[in-house]
N, C-alpha and C positions, 0 to 999 in steps of 0.2 A: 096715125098720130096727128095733133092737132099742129100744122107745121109753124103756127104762131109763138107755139112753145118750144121750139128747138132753139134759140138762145138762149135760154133759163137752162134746158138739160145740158148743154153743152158748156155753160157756164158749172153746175154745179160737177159735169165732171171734173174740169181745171184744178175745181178744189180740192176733190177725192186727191189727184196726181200730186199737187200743191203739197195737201196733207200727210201725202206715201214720202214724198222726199223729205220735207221738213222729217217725220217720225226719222227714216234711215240717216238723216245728217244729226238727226237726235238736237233738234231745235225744235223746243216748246213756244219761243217765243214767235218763231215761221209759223210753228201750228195756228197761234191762238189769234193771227189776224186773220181767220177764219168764224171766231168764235164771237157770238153774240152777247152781248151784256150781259142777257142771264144765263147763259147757256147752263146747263146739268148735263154731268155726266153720269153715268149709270155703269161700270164699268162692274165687273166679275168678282165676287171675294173683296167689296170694299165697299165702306158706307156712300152714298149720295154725294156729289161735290157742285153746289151751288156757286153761280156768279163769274164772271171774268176771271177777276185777281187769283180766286180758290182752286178755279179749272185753268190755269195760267205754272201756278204754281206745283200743282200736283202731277202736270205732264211735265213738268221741269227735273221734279224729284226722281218721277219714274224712269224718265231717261237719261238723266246724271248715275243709275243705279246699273240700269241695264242697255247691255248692247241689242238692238234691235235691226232687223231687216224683213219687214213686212211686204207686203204685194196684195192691193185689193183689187178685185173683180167685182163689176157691180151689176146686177140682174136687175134689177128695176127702178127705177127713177118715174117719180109720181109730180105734178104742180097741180094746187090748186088753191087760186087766189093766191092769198102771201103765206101759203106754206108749202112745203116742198117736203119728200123723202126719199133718201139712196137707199135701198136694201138689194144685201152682195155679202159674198165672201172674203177671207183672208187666207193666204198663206204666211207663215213667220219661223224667222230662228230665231230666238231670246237666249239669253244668258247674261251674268253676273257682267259686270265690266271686267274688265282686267282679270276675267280668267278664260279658258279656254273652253271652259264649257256652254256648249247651245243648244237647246232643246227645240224639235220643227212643232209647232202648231196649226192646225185650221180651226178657222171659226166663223161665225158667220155675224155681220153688224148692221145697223140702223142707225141713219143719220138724219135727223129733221132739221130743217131749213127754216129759217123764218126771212123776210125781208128787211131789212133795216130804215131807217128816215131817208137814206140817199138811196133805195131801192138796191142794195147788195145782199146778196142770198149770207146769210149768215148759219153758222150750225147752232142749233136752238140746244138738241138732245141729242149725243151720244151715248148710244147702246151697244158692246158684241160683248161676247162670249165663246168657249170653246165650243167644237162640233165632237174633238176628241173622246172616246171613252173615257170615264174613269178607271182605272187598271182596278181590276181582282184585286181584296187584301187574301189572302191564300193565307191567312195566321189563325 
């Protein structure tokens, strides 16, 4: 490895860790000083979410709704030039807030990096999704 780049990796992992605890304290606003101006989210069963404020707001909604406790592992981390990308797994329990219900998931996610004007790894595009099956409908 190019050891000129092990502060950019070791920086964007800070953030991966940054991002895990903001999610499990269920702070979108910790998330989103991660998040670059334009940032897009790509997330599972839901349309496109364009822009800071959009992608600010709709991690806001999703975890005022759900109780979360996620855990990423990252397999690869890329730089080059001012872009950058983590791809890695998830573990999680989700469920409704204020009920006792939690379902475990894994899945696996893509984070792209851009650099910002003060030279801060920023997340450009958030991607994951389940690795889970979808269960048999047996009807």
């Amino acid at each position: 490895m190019n050891t000129a780049l092990t502060p950019h990796i070791e920086r964007i992992s800070r953030i991966r860790q940054e991002t895990e605890d903001a999610e499990n304290r269920g702070s979108a606003e910790e998330m989103s000083k991660h998040f670059a101006s334009d940032i897009i989210i790509l997330g599972p069963n839901m349309p496109a979410v364009s822009g800071f404020d959009d992608a600010t707001d709709a991690m806001r909604g999703f975890l005022e709704t759900f109780d979360l406790k996620i855990n990423y592992s990252s397999e690869e981390t890329q730089i080059l030039d001012g872009w950058a990308f983590d791809r890695g797994t998830y573990q999680q329990m989700i469920g409704p807030r204020n009920t006792n219900y939690r379902s475990s998931e894994t899945g696996k996610y893509i984070w792209i990096y851009s650099l910002d004007a003060e030279l801060n790894w920023k997340q450009a595009r958030i991607m994951w999704n389940s690795s889970d099956k979808i269960p048999a409908n047996d009807t």
